[in-house]
C-alpha positions in Angstrom: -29.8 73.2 136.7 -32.0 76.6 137.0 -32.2 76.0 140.9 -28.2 75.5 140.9 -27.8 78.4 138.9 -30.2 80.4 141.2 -28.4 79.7 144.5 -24.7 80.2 143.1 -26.8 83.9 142.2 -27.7 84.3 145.9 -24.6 83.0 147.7 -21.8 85.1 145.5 -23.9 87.9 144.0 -26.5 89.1 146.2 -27.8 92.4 146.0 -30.8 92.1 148.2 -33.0 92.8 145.3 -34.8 89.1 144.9 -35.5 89.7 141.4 -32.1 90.6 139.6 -30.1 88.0 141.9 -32.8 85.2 141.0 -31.4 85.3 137.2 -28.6 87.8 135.9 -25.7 86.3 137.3 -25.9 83.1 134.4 -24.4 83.7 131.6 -26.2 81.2 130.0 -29.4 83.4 130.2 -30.2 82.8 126.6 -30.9 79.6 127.0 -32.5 79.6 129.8 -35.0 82.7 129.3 -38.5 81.1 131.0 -36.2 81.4 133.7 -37.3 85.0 134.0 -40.4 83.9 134.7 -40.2 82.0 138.3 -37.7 85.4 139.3 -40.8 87.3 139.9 -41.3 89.1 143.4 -44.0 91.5 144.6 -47.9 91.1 144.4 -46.9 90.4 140.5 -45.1 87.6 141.5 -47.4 84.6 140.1 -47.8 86.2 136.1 -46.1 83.5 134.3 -46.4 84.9 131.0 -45.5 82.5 128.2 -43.5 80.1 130.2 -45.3 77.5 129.5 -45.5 77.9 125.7 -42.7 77.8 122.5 -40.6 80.9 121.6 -41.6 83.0 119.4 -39.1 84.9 117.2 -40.1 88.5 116.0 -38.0 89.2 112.7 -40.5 92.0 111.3 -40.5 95.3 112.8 -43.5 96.5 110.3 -47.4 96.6 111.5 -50.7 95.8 110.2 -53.1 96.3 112.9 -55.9 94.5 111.2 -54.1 91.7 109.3 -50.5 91.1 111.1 -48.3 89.4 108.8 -46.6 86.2 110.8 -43.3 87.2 112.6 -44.1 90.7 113.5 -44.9 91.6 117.1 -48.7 92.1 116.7 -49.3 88.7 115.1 -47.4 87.1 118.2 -49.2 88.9 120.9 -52.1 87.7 119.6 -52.2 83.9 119.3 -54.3 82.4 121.7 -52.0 79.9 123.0 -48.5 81.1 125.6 -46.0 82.2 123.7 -42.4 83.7 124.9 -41.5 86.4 122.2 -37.9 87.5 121.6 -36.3 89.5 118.7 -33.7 88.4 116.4 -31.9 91.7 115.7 -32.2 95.9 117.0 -35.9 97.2 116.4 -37.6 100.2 116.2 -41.3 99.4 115.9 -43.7 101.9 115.4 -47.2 100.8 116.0 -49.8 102.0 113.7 -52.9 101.2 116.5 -52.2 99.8 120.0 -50.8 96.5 120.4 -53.6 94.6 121.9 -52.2 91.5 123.5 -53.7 88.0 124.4 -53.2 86.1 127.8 -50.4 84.1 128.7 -47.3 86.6 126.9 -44.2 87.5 127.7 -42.3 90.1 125.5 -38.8 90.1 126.0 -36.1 91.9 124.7 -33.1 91.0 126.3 -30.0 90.7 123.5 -31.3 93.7 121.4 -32.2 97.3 121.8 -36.1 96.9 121.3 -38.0 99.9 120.9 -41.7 100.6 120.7 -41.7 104.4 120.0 -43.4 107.6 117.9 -47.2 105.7 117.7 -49.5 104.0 119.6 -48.0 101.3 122.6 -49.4 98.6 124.4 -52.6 97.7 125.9 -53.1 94.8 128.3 -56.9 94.8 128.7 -58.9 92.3 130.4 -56.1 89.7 130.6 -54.1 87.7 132.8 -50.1 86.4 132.7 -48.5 89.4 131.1 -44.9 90.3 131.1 -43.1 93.1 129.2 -39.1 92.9 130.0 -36.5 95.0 128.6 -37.8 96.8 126.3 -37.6 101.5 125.2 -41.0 102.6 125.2 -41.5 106.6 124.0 -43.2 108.8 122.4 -46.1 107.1 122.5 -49.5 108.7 121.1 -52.9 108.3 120.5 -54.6 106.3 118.6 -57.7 104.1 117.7 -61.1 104.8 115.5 -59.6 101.9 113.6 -60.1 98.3 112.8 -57.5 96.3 115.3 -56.9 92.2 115.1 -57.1 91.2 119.0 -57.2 87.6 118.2 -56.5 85.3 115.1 -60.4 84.9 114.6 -61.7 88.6 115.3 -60.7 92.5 114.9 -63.0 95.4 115.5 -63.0 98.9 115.7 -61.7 100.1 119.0 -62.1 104.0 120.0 -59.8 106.5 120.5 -56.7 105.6 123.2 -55.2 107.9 125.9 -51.8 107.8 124.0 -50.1 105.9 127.2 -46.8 104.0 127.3 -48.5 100.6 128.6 -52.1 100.9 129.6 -53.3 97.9 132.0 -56.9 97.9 132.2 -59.3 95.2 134.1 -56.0 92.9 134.2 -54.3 91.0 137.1 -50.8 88.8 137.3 -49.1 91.2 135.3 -45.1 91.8 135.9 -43.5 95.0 134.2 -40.0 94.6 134.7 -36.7 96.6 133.1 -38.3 99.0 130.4 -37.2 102.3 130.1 -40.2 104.4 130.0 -40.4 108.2 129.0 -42.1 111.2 126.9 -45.7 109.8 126.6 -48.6 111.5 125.6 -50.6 110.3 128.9 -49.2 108.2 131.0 -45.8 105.9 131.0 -47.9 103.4 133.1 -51.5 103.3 133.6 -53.2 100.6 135.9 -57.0 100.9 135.6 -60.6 99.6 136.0 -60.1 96.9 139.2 -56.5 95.7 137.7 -54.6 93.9 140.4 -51.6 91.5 141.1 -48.9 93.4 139.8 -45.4 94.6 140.1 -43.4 97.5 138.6 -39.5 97.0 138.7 -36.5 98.0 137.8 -37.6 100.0 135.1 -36.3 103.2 134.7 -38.5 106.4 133.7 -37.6 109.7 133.0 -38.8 113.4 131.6 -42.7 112.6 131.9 -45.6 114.4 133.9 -48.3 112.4 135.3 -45.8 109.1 135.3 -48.4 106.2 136.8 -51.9 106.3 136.9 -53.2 103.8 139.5 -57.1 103.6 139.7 -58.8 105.4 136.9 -61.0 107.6 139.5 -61.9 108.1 142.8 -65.4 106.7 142.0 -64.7 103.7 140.7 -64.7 101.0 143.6 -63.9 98.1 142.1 -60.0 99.6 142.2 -60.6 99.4 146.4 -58.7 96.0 146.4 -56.7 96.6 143.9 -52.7 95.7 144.9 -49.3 96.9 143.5 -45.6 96.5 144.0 -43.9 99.4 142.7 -40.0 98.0 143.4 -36.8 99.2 142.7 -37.4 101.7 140.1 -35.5 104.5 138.8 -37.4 108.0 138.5 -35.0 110.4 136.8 -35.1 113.5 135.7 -37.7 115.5 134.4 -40.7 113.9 136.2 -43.8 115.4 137.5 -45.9 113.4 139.5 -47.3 110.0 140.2 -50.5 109.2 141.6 -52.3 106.2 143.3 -55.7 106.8 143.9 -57.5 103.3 145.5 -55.8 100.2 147.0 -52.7 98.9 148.5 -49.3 99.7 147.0 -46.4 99.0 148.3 -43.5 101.3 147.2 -40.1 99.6 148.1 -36.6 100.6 147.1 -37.0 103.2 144.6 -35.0 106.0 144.1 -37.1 109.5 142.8 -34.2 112.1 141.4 -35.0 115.5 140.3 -38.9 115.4 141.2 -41.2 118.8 140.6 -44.0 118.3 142.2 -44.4 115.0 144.0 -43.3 111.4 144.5 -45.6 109.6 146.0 -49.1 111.3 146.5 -53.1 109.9 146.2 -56.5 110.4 147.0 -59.7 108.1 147.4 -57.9 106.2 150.4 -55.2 104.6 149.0 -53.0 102.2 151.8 -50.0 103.0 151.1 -46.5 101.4 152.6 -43.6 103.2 151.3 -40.7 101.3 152.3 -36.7 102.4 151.8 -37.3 104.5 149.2 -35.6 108.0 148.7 -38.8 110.1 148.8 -41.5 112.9 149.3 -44.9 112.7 150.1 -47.1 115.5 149.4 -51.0 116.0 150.0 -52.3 118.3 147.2 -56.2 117.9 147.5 -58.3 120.4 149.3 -59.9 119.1 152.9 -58.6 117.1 155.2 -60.0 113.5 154.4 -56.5 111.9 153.8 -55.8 112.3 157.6 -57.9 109.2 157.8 -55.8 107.1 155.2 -53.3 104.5 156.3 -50.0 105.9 154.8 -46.9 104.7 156.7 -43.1 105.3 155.8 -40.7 103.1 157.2 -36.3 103.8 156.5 -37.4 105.8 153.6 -34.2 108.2 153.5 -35.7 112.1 152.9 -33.2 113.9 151.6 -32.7 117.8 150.2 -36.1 119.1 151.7 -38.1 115.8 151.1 -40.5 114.7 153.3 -43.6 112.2 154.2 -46.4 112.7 156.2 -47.5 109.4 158.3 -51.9 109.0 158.5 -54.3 106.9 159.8 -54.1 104.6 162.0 -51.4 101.7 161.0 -53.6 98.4 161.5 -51.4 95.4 160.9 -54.6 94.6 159.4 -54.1 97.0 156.7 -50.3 97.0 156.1 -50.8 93.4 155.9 -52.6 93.4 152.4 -49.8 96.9 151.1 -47.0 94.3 152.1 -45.5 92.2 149.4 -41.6 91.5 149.8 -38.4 93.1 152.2 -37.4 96.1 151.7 -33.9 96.6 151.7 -32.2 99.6 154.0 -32.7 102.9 152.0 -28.6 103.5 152.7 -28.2 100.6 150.9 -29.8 101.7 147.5 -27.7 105.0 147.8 -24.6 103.2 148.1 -25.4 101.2 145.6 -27.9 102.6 143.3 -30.3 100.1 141.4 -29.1 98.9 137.6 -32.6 99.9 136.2 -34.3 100.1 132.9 -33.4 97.8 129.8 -30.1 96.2 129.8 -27.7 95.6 127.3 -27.1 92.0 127.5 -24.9 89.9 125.7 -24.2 85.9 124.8 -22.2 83.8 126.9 -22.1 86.9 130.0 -24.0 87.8 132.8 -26.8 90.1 132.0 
């Protein structure tokens, strides 16, 4: 039935975004959640997150980060077996340390207006088969210098944490997809310490500074290989600047409103394929080593003073591993603007 259901999505309701016409056309979406998770597109694409394991149901919005009490988000994410964790009415949860999650998790919020806000968010460290869907992260702040329960048999006493939105640190298969993201302390999204595999849709993000962190600094070589689809995202207003630093990234389909400073900038020799996006590129580092990096735009659409400045030489070689899906026509996206961040979606209708 989910196959049925995915080509009567791609016949009558294409969009040319892979990922929204692989599921929100059913209206039986409900039932068929784990659905989500073979709809993923971009170097991301293979995080399965708790397909393969029972639902969990979060009734609790409280938190105790060194003793979760069952039914509350912390005690889900940390069971060592997949689980698929949904909500069972509106939430505001306000984390008292960082949620540290286990592998094989998906947390999804679709049917409710789930919010993680005003403490401490999530941390995906040194795991695999993560995905966070539809759900408000802000306000997020530091935390840590406390006892934290990252597994049902141990907790320990982590240090002190950047204050970041979701932090994603020595983890790969990992799929962030329709979040609203905004007002952190650090970053809104921060992809760290050799992290790879993973895609950033559809989210929408808005009045932040330094909005993604990808590769922690330009020392660190392990984030070289690292590879990232940043896809159909919203950047509204109030945003500073994002920054990769190693790796491949392929930046597809976004639209960036309202920027200050810049919307798609690096250093360390970053490969970078920007792809029908609605732009500017802009090299802010001293020197004139980034002549050498591959940076290639391709129907991006530069409009009200934008620009992008081509580098490098553009091996095939190279592009090759900063390529991970078709990119639709910039004019397209303007003419019909992506449906990004959490979605309010109800029974029996399409999403």
């Amino acid at each position: 039935m989910s196959g049925l259901v995915v080509f009567l999505c791609l016949v009558f309701f294409s969009t040319g975004n892979p990922i929204d016409d692989c599921w929100r056309c059913d209206s039986n979406w409900e039932a068929n959640r784990k659905m989500l998770a073979d709809c993923g597109a971009g170097f991301g694409r293979n995080a399965v997150g708790g397909r393969d394991g029972e639902l969990y149901i979060v009734k609790d919005s409280n938190d105790d980060p060194e003793n979760p009490v069952p039914g509350t988000l912390r005690h889900a994410v940390i069971q060592e077996v997949p689980l698929w964790i949904i909500f069972d009415h509106d939430m505001e949860i306000n984390l008292k340390e960082e949620l540290v999650m286990s592998s094989y998790k998906t947390i999804d919020g679709r049917g409710f207006n789930i919010q993680i806000s005003d403490g401490p968010c999530i941390c995906i460290y040194n795991v695999s088969n993560i995905i966070i869907h539809n759900i408000y992260i802000h306000d997020c702040v530091p935390g840590g210098n406390a006892v934290v329960r990252d597994s049902p048999q141990h907790s320990g006493l982590r240090g002190k944490s950047d204050g970041d939105g979701i932090s994603v640190f020595g983890a790969r298969d990992i799929w962030i997809d329709h979040c609203t993201l905004a007002s952190c302390y650090d970053g809104l999204i921060d992809v760290v310490f050799g992290s790879t595999a993973i895609t950033i849709s559809n989210n929408y993000m808005f009045h932040h500074n330094e909005v993604m962190l990808l590769g922690h600094s330009d020392d660190y070589l392990p984030d070289k290989n690292m590879q990232i689809t940043i896809a159909f995202n919203f950047f509204g207003d109030g945003l500073v600047q994002r920054m990769p630093r190693h790796g491949y990234f392929h930046i597809l389909n976004n639209i960036y409103t309202s920027w200050e400073m810049y919307a798609i900038g690096g250093s360390a020799n970053p490969t970078i394929n920007s792809q029908g996006n609605v732009t500017k590129h802009e090299i802010t580092e001293e020197g004139e080593d980034w002549k050498q990096w591959n940076w290639r735009s391709e129907g991006d659409l530069l409009l009200n003073g934008a620009f992008f400045t081509t580098s490098g030489e553009e091996t095939p070689a190279s592009y090759m591993k900063a390529s991970s899906m078709v990119a639709r026509p910039a004019y397209v996206i303007i003419s019909s603007p992506p449906t990004s961040g959490a979605l309010y979606c109800q029974k029996d209708k399409p999403c």
